[in-house]
C-alpha positions in Angstrom: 71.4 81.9 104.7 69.0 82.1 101.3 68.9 79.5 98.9 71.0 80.4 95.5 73.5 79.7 93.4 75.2 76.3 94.0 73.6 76.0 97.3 70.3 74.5 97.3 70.1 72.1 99.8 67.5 72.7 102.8 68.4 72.7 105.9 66.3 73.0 109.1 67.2 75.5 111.8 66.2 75.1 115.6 67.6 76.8 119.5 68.0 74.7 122.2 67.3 76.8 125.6 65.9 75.2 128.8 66.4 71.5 127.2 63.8 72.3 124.2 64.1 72.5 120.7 62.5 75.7 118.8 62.5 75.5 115.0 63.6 78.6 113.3 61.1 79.0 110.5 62.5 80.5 107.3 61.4 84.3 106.9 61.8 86.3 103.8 62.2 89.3 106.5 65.7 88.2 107.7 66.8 89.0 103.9 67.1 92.3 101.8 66.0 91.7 97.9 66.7 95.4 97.1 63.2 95.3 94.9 64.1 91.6 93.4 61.3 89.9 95.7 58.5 91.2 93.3 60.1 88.7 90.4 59.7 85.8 92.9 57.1 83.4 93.4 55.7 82.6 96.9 56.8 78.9 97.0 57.8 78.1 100.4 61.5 78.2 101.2 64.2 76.9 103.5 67.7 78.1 105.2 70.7 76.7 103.2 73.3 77.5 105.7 73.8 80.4 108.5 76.5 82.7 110.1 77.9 83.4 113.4 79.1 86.8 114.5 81.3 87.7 117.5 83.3 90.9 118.2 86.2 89.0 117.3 87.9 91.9 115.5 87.1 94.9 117.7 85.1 95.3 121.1 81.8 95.6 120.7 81.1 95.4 117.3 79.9 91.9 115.7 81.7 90.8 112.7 81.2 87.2 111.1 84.0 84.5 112.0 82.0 81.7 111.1 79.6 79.8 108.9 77.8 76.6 108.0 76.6 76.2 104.6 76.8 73.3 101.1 77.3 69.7 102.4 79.1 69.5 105.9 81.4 72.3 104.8 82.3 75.3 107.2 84.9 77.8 107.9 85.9 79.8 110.5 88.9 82.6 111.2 91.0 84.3 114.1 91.4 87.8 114.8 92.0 90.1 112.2 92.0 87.6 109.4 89.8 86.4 106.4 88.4 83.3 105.6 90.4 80.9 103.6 90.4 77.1 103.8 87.3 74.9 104.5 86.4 72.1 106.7 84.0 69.6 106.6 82.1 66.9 108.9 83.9 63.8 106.5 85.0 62.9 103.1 83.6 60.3 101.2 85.9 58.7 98.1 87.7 61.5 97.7 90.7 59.9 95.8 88.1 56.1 94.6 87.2 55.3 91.5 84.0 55.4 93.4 82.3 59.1 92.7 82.9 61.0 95.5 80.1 61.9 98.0 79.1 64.4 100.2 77.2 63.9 103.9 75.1 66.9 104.5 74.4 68.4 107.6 70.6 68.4 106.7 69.4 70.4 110.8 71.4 72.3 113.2 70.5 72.9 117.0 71.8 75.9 117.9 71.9 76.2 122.5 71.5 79.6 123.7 74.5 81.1 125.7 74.1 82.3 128.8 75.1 86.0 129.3 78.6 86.6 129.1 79.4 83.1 127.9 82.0 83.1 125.4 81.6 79.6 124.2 79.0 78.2 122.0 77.3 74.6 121.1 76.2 73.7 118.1 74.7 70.0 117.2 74.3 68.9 113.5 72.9 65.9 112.2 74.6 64.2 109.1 73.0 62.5 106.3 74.3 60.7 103.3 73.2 57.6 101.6 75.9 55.6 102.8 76.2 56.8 106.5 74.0 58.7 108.8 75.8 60.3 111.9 76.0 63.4 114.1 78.4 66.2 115.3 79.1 68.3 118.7 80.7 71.9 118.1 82.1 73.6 121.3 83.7 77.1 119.8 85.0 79.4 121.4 86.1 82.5 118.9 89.2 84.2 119.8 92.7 85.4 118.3 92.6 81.8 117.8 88.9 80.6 117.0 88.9 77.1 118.8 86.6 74.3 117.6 85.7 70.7 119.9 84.9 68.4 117.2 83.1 65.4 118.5 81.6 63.7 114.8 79.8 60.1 115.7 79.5 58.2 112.5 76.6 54.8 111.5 77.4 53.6 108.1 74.4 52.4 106.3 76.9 50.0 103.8 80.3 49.2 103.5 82.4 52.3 103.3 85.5 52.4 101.0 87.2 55.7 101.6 86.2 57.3 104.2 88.1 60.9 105.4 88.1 62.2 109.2 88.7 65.7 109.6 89.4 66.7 106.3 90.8 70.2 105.4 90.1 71.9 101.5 92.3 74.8 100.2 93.3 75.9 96.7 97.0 76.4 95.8 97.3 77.8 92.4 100.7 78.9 92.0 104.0 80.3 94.8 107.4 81.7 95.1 108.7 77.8 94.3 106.9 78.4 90.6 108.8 78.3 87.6 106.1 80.1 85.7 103.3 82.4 87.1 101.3 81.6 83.8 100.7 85.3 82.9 99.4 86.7 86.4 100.4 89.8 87.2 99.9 88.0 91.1 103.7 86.6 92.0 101.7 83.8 94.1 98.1 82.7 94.8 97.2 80.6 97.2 94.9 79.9 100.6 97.8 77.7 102.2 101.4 77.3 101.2 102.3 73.7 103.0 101.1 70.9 105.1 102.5 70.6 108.6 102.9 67.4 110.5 103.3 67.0 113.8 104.3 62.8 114.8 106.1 63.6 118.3 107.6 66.8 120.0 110.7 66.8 117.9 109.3 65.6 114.6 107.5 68.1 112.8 107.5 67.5 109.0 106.4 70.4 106.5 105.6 69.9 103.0 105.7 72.9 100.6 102.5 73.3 98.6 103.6 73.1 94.7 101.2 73.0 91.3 100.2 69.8 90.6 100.5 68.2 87.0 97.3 65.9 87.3 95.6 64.4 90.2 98.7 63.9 93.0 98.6 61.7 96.1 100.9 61.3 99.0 100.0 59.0 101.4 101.3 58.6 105.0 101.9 55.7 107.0 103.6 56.8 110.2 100.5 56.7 112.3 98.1 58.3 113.5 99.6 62.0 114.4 99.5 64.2 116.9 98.7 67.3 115.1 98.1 67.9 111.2 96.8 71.0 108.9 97.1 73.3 106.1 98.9 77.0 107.1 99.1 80.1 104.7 103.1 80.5 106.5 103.7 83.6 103.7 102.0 86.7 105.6 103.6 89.5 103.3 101.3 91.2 100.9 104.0 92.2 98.7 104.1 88.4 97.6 100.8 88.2 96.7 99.7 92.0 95.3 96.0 91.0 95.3 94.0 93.9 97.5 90.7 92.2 97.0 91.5 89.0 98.0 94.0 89.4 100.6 95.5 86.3 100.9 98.4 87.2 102.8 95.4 87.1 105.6 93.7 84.2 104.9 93.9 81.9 108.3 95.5 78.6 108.8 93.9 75.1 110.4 95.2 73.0 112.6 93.8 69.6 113.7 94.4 67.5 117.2 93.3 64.2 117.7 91.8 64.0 120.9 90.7 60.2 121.3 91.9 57.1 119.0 91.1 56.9 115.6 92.3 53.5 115.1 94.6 52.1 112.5 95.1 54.1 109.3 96.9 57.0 107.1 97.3 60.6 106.7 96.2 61.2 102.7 96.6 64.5 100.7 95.2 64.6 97.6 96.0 67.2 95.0 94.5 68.6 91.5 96.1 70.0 89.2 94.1 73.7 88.3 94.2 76.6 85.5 92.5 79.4 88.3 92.0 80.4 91.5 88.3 79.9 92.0 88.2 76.3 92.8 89.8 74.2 95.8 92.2 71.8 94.8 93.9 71.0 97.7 92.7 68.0 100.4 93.9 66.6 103.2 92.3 64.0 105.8 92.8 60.6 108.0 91.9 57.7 106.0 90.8 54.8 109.0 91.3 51.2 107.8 87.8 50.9 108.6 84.6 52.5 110.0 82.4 50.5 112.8 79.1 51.9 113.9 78.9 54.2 116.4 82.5 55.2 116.3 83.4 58.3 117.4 86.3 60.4 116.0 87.0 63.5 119.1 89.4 66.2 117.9 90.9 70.2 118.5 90.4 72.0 115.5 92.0 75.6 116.0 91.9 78.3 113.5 94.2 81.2 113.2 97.5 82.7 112.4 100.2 79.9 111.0 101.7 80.4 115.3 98.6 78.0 116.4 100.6 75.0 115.5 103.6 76.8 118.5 106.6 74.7 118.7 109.8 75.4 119.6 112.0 74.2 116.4 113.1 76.6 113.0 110.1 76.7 110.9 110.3 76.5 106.7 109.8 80.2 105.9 110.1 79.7 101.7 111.0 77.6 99.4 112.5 78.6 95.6 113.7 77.0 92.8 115.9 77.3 90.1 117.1 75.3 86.9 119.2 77.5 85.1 122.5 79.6 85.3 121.3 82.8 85.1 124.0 83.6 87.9 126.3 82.5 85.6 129.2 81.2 88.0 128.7 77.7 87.8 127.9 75.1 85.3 124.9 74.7 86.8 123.0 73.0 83.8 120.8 69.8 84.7 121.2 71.0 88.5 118.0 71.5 90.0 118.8 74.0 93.2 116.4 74.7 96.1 116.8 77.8 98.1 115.0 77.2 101.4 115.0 80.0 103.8 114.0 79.1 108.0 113.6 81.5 110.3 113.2 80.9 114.5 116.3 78.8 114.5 117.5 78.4 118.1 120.7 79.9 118.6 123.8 77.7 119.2 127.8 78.2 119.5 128.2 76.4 115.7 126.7 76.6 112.7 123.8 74.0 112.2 124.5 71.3 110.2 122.3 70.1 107.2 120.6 66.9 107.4 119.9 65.6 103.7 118.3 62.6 102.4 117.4 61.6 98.6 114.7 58.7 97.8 115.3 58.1 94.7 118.1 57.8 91.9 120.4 61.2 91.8 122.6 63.0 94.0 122.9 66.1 96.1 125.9 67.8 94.1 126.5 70.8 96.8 125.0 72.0 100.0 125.6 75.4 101.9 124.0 77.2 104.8 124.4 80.9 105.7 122.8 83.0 107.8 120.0 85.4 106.4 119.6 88.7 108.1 116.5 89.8 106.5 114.3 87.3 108.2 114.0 86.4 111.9 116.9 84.3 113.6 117.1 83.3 110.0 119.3 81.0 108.0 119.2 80.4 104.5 120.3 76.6 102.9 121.6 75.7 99.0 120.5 72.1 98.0 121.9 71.1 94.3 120.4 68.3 93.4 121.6 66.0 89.8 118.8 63.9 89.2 119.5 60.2 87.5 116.3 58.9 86.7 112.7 60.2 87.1 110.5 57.1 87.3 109.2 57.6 89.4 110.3 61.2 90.4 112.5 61.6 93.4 111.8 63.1 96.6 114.0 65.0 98.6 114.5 66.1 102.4 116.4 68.6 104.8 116.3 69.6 108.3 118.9 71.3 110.7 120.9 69.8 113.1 123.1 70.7 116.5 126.5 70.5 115.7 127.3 69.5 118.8 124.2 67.3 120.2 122.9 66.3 117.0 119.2 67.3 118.3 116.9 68.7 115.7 116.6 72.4 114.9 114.0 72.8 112.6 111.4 71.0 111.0 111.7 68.4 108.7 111.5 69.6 104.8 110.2 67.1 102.4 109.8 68.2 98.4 108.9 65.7 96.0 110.2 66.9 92.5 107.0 67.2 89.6 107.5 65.0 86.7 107.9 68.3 84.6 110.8 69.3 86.5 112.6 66.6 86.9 112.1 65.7 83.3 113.2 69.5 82.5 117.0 68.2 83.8 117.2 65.1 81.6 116.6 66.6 78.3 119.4 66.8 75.8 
């Protein structure tokens, strides 16, 4: 890819066939300048990134489902989808007082398939000043484009926050706004929650919401067994954007593959006035770094089914803080309308699971079933809220009547300072 814009940094090019290395030398021939080439000078130049193309999309015809380029940053897609989210090699003090810092793949080896192979292997070397390091790529594009991640990492000094497998999207406003801030666009986002897999039957997903200022949740349940950001909300009608299209854009989903050591899950959020910047992080955070480590995971990118278990998934989350219903005295109530479709089917009707961390109480709960989406139920959470330092949190899941085994995924929603400060005025 040509040097411009934001993306200046050099990068160095080379094919691995037959166990040697060719360089790729930059060539002004690869590019069309549509006449613009006369205004240039003849200063040598260098690659700033590259693409991959596969008929991923239809039979026989190439299309682009992946590319390298700015710091260790790279994206990829499934079938029939657009690019979205990022990824990237490793965070440096993303949420430090510390300014944050970005590795750079600064040279790529790219190995030759053999005919008919559908798998490729890519090698990138990282540089930063405070680390050098090296990744392995195995991908295999598919409905589901499929990613081996093998990242090797040698600090040069102390590292404070370091960020394995980190995953960048921008949320900008959804269906649980209060406001859409003037955009004709009901929602605009890349992904609409984070999904956490900690064991078969706990799978925890966290809405995506506006944040105020910089947010941070932090998780200390271990190391899990799958994490990523998913764009759940494929309906274009929600979105009305025909250029953007972000009812395609494609989901990530991350499996640790060897042990990462002791640590947390982070997510780190900013609060944004547009659509054109990511705001939106999330990543394991190790205790600590030693040289030589090696951090070995499954990163898999696709349609939000690539995470496939078996329990009701959150479809949509809303809000509301009036009584435009008018049938209640539903004033300082905060009520969440969560929709969850993919419910197992059982003789009874699932029982709601509730929990509040902080100071209020759940006033009323309901469950009905919802036609309009698939094996669908819909659940009414009124929440009073007490005291908003700090703001509660809230969650929901289903339950078996009659086993008490878990039906759907967990639901956690921790209320904004605006919001919950909206239900204590006078």
């Amino acid at each position: 890819m040509h040097p411009g814009m934001q993306f200046n940094q050099a990068i160095k090019l080379h094919v691995w066939e037959n166990k040697q290395s060719t360089p790729i030398p930059f060539s002004r021939k690869y590019f069309h300048y549509a006449g613009l080439d006369r205004y240039f000078d003849k200063s040598p130049l260098d690659y700033t990134g590259f693409r991959l193309l596969y008929p991923i999309d239809a039979d026989k015809v190439h299309q682009e489902f992946l590319v390298f380029q700015g710091a260790s940053y790279f994206r990829s897609r499934g079938r029939d989808e657009t690019y979205g989210l990022s990824a990237r090699a490793i965070a440096l003090n993303t949420h430090s007082k510390t300014p944050e810092e970005f590795p750079t793949y600064t040279q790529f080896w790219i190995e030759k398939p053999q005919k008919g192979s559908k798998r490729l292997r890519i090698c990138g070397l990282l540089d930063s000043p405070s680390l050098t390091g090296a990744t392995e790529f195995i991908i295999e594009p598919n409905d589901t484009t499929t990613m081996l991640v093998e990242t090797v990492i040698y600090p040069r000094k102390p590292l404070q926050e370091v960020g394995i497998a980190p995953l960048t999207s921008m949320f900008f406003h959804g269906e649980n706004a209060l406001s859409t801030y003037g955009d004709y666009r009901p929602e605009v986002h890349d992904s609409d929650g984070l999904l956490i897999k900690q064991d078969k039957q706990k799978w925890h997903w966290h809405p995506l919401r506006e944040a105020e200022w910089v947010e941070v949740k932090v998780f200390d349940e271990g190391l899990p067994q799958g994490f990523g950001l998913l764009q759940r909300d494929r309906n274009f009608d929600h979105y009305q954007d025909i250029n953007a299209d972000y009812q395609l854009r494609t989901s990530a989903w991350i499996e640790p593959l060897n042990d990462w050591g002791k640590g947390q899950l982070k997510f780190v959020q900013h609060s944004t006035d547009s659509d054109i910047q990511d705001n939106v992080v999330t990543y394991w955070r190790p205790q600590q770094v030693t040289a030589g480590q090696h951090f070995k995971y499954r990163l898999h990118w696709g349609t939000p089914t690539i995470t496939q278990h078996k329990l009701g998934k959150i479809h949509a989350t809303r809000i509301a803080t009036g009584d435009a219903e008018r049938v209640l005295d539903k004033k300082k109530l905060i009520r969440f309308i969560i929709d969850i479709i993919d419910v197992e089917k059982t003789e009874a009707t699932p029982t709601i699971i509730t929990q509040l961390y902080g100071k209020g109480q759940f006033t009323f709960q309901a469950i009905q079933a919802n036609p309009h989406i698939r094996h669908g139920w819909r659940v009414l959470l009124y929440v009073q809220i007490e005291n908003c330092e700090p703001p509660p949190s809230l969650s929901m899941r289903l339950s078996n009547k009659l086993n008490q085994q878990a039906l759907s995924e967990t639901w956690f929603y921790q209320l904004p300072p605006s919001l919950c400060h909206a239900t204590q005025s006078p």
